[in-house]
N, C-alpha and C positions, 0 to 999 in steps of 0.2 A: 870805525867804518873800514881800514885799511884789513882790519881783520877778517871781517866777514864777508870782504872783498877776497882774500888770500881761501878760506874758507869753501868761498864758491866757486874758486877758479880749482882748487882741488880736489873736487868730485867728480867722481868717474863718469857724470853722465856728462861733463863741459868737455873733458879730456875724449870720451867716446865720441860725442858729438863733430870735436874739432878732426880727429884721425876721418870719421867720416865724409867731411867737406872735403879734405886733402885725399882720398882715396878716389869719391866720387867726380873733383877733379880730374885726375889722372886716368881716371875710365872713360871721363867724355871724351879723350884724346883721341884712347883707343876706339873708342865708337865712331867720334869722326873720323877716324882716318877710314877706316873700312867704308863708311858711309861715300865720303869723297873723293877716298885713291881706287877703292874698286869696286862699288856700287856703281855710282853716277854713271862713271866712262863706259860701262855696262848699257845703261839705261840712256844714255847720251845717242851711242850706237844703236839701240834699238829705235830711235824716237827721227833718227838720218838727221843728227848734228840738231835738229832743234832747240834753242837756247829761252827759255820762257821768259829769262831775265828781259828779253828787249820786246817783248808785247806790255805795250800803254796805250790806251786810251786819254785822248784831250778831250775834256770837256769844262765849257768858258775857257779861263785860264792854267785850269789845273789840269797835272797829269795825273791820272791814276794809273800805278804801275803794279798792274796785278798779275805782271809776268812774276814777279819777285814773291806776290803769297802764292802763285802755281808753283813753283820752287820750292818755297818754306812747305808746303803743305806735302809736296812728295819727300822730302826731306826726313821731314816726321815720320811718315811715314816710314820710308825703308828704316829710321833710326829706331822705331816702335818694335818693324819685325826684326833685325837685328839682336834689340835686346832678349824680346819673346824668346830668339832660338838660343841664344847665350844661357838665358836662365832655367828653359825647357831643359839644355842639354845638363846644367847643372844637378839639375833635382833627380835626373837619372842618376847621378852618379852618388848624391845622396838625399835624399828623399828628405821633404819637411813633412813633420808633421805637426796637427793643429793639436794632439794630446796633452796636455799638461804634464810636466816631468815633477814638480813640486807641489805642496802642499802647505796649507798653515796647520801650525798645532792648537789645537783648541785651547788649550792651556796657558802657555807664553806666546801664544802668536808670533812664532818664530817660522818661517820659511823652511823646510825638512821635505826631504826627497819623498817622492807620493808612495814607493813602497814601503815607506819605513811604517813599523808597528809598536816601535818605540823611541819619543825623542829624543835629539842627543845634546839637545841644551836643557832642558828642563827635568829629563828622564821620564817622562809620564807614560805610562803606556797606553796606545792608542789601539785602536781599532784592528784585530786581525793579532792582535800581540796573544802571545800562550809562552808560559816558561811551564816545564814540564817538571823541574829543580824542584818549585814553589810548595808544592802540594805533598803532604806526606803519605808515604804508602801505608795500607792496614796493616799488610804482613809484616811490618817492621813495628808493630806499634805490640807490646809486651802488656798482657793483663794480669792481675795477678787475683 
């Protein structure tokens, strides 16, 4: 058990996963803080000090304080278009795209870059492959 415990914890997708949590950590930071040191006080000023946090509603016994989902919900928001222009500005700078860079080889089903036309684990030749070497010429070929 200890093994295939050790096993699992050394796969690159546990190890990618975890750097993941720990990065996207560290980016909520930086998002709140734009969101809360210069968004808000922004949007604070525009609103003349308005604090939604202190509108509740009493009804029977209970309070319902739905200053605080008017908050949460503008929150989201500016934190939505924040990230929008983060990622917008990103992809200028290098574009994703949705094409496929790899390929499988029909043969070893092995993973092989999508323009290769011959694989380099199995050596098969695939699709689009030509050796020009292969084939002998007439003029070279002596009758007698």
């Amino acid at each position: 058990m200890w093994k295939e415990f050790k096993n699992f914890i050394q796969k690159g997708n546990v190890l990618d996963m975890a750097v993941g949590i720990i990065m996207g950590t560290a980016f909520t930071a930086i998002v709140n803080s734009v969101v809360e040191d210069l968004l808000m006080p922004i949007i604070t000023g525009l609103t003349a000090g308005v604090d939604f946090q202190d509108l509740v509603v009493n009804v029977g016994g209970a309070t319902l304080k739905f200053g605080n989902l008017i908050n949460a919900i503008i929150t989201f928001l500016i934190i939505s278009l924040v990230l929008f222009l983060i990622l917008k500005s990103m992809h200028k700078i290098e574009p994703v795209s949705d094409e496929p860079t790899t390929k499988e080889c029909r043969y070893c089903k092995s993973e092989i870059a999508i323009s290769a036309t011959r694989c380099p684990n199995c050596t098969s030749e695939l699709e689009g492959y030509h050796n020009e070497h292969a084939h002998t010429h007439s003029e070279n070929v002596v009758v007698k």
